[in-house]
C-alpha angles and dihedrals in degrees: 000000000000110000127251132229108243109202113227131251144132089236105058089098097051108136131188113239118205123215121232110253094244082067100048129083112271141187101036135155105215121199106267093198115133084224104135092238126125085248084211132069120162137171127190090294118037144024112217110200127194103244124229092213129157126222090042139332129318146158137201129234110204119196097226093225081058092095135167128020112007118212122263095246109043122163108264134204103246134157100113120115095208137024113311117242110192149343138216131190120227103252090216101045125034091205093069128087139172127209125185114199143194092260096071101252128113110226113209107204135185115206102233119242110274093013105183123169083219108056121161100267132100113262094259094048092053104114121217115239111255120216123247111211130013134203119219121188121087116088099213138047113307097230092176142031124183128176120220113253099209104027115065111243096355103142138190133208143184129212151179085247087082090245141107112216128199121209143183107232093198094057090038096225132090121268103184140034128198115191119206107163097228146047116311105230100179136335140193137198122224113245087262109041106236093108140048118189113188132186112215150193083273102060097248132137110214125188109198130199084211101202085060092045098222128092124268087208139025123187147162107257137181105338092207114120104233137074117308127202135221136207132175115217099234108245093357124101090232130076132182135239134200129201148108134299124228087265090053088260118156114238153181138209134183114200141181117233092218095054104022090152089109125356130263103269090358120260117330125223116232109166138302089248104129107223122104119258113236105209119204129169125212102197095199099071095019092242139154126211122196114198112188116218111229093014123071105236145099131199132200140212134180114215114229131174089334097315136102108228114200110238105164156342123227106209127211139153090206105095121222135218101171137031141175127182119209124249114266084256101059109051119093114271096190091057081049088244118183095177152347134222130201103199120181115232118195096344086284126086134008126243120198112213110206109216100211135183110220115230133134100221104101089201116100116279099236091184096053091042109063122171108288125190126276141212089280122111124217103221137352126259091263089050086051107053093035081068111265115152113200145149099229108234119288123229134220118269079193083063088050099041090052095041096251093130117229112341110181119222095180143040142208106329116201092203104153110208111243110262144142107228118148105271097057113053079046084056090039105080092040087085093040100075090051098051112006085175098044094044087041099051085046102053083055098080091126088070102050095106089067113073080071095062104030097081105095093161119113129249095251096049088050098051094044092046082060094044090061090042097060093040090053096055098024089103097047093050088052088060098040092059103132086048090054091061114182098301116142129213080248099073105047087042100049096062079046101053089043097054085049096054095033090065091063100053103034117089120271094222083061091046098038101042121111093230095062095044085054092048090050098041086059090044093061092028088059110059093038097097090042097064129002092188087063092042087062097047089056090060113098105270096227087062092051115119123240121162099066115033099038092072091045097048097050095046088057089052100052091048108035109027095207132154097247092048081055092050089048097053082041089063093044087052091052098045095052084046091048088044087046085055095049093052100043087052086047097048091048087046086055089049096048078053106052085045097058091046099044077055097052094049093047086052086054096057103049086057091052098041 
């Protein structure tokens, strides 16, 4: 038996973990309403359930510590005049909660201090909870709310009126109308809540710059008749729809938001199995779980270099309608949980299903725990509508994990999503006549991977390359000393090295937006007239010439001593050191290389001895 390459990555071995039925939530009465939502949300605190309640519409809110079998009269939250749709928690307080309804009226609800479904009262005595604040303003049933997750109470909401409303929760009224001209079947805000993509009735994938009220892009997505589902991929420019193929296919599709005319990879075939797949991304771990309604399992997927890549399959033979994953800062660091899952089973309890990386060390796992977001906004309504586009600060999982509470490790990022509306490709040629390189070398962010692979020398003829660099120059770096001063290779490689790897973590909505091309083209535009000398040391140092002006520079030094022929030898000197930088991280690249694959064939080997 021939051996088989494993790709590696520190979750292959996640596992989904059940939870006994005595810990799970009992004794409920799901909505049984054939309406295409998820019937569960929930945050660190607290589950919401549709309600299945006669005489109107109601849902219940569940403590999580409240385990077990509820009672048979629990308060409910009811103020709705027909069947709740669906629910969202307020990402900045975990108090606050939304409900659209089929009457047509957003609730707005705030869970009372020391809420508890078994309060000291007999059954007939429990009071139902009342809702503080309602939004009137769709004509038809409300099928979606969605909070904002930058702006502070910016919500979104979906209705039969074949519009998405936004509305200020503070003013009470809507701002903002999106017309689609068809059923909303699930929409998604960007990170930074500038923008709100949508999947509907017509088969159509819109990607809206919400504050114009008209979409940025428009494109064909899954033909299959039934429902479709939409995710955005946290920081990332790309997002990820479910739904059917014309052949009732399950599928899968991964876009970017800057090109969504097909997507990445085309559409991906999944199974024939008819349930809709319920997409949610854990941006943590990159990951992407995929719940089916009306079968019992989840799959999940890790997405690398544009591609999803299967992990795993959590198995069950309990069927779910509705799901809801917990929020990064919820989950429990000292299992090594990366995630949590409340699945619905038979319409009557309720089973968390615990998402674990398996590793022996009882320390917290610093590389599988990366800053998340925390229960601080990035701007205020106003901010937001008057065009500010921001990530709300992220918090320590360190500061969790030790019991600290929510430490904050960074603040307000201004980091605009990636898109084409109207105002930007008019702002994008104004840097490009002042500097046609600069501008052309930033508008070239697709293509930064490639710098990595793009070194085919060997690693003779590159040390040898550098050999005959530094002979060349050795004597003239002897005579320019006192221009040399006492910097070290170190410190001109290290800001190098950091802006490689950097590219590769940061997100690509931040690398590949206009706005930061704009903000980078002036950066290197600005101190151009200043000093030309610094203009030249901003240019990439592969691209440094060194044939010409090194034998000139060091001739009218040595006649003439002056301070320019000094700043000219100072910049050859900079540009052999930065060379010098560039090989030696290409070369360790190449050894990292041959390692990994000494060790695969090794690995080989050892299969097929």
């Amino acid at each position: 038996m021939s051996g088989r390459f494993v790709r590696s990555s520190k979750y292959r071995h996640v596992f989904g973990r059940p939870t006994r039925k005595d810990q799970c939530y009992d004794n409920l009465r799901v909505s049984k309403n054939a309406w295409d939502t998820n019937l569960v949300k929930v945050n660190p605190r607290y589950l919401s359930v549709n309600w299945e309640a006669g005489g109107g519409g109601a849902f219940a809110v569940i403590p999580l510590e409240e385990r077990g079998k509820l009672p048979e009269r629990i308060p409910l939250f009811r103020g709705h005049t027909a069947v709740v749709l669906d629910t969202d928690w307020n990402p900045f307080n975990d108090d606050l909660i939304a409900s659209g309804s089929d009457d047509g009226k957003v609730l707005l609800w705030r869970v009372p201090e020391g809420f508890t479904l078994r309060p000291d009262v007999e059954p007939d005595e429990v009071q139902d909870i009342a809702p503080v604040g309602k939004l009137s303003g769709h004509p038809k049933k409300i099928g979606h709310v969605l909070f904002n997750p930058s702006a502070e109470n910016i919500l979104a909401t979906a209705s039969g009126d074949f519009t998405v409303k936004i509305w200020d929760i503070e003013a009470g009224a809507p701002k903002l109308t999106l017309k689609l001209g068809d059923i909303v079947q699930s929409q998604a805000w960007s990170a930074n809540g500038s923008l709100l993509v949508t999947t509907s009735r017509d088969k159509k994938l819109r990607i809206w710059d919400v504050r114009q009220e008209r979409p940025a892009h428009e494109t064909q997505g899954h033909s299959g008749a039934k429902n479709s589902r939409v995710v955005w991929l946290g920081e990332r420019d790309r997002i990820a729809t479910t739904g059917f193929s014309k052949m009732s296919d399950r599928q899968l599709a991964l876009w970017d938001i800057r090109a969504p005319r097909e997507p990445i990879n085309g559409f991906k075939t999944l199974d024939s199995i008819s349930g809709v797949c319920m997409p949610f991304w854990d941006d943590g771990t990159q990951c992407l779980y995929l719940a089916g309604r009306g079968d019992g399992n989840i799959r999940y997927f890790e997405l690398e270099n544009d591609k999803f890549e299967f992990l795993a399959e959590y198995k069950s033979g309990d069927p779910q309608r509705g799901i809801a994953f917990m929020p990064k800062r919820g989950v429990n660091a000292h299992e090594n949980e990366v995630t949590r899952a409340f699945k619905t089973v038979n319409d009557s309890y309720i089973e968390p299903v615990s998402f674990i990386v398996p590793r022996r060390s009882e320390n917290f796992q610093d590389d599988i725990y990366p800053p998340t977001f925390g229960l601080k906004p990035a701007m205020g309504p106003s901010e937001w509508f008057a065009g500010k586009e921001a990530i709300p600060p992220k918090i320590s999982m360190a500061s969790l994990y030790e019991g600290e509470g929510l430490k904050e490790v960074t603040g307000v990022q201004e980091k605009p999503t990636a898109t084409t509306s109207a105002p930007e490709p008019k702002a994008e040629p104004e840097p490009k006549p002042a500097e046609p390189v600069a501008a052309k070398k930033a508008a070239e962010p697709v293509s930064t991977p490639t710098p990595v692979i793009k070194p085919e020398v060997s690693m003779k003829e590159q040390g040898a390359s550098m050999a005959a660099m530094v002979n060349k120059f050795a004597d003239k770096e002897d005579d320019a000393e006192p221009v040399d001063d006492d910097s070290s290779f170190e410190e001109i490689s290290k800001p190098t090295e950091r802006s490689a790897r950097s590219a590769d973590n940061a997100s690509p909505s931040i690398k590949t937006s206009p706005w930061q091309q704009k903000e980078e083209a002036k950066s290197q535009a600005s101190p151009a007239p200043a000093s030309p000398v610094a203009a030249e040391r901003s240019t990439p140092t592969v691209s440094t010439p060194t044939t010409t002006t090194p034998p000139a520079s060091v001739g009218s030094t040595l006649q003439s001593g002056t301070a320019v022929a000094a700043d000219a030898v100072h910049r050859e000197v900079s540009a052999i050191k930065d060379l010098l930088a560039e090989q030696t991280k290409i070369i360790a690249a190449q050894a990292e290389q041959m390692q990994n694959l000494t060790a695969e064939i090794e690995s080989l080997k050892a299969k097929l001895g």
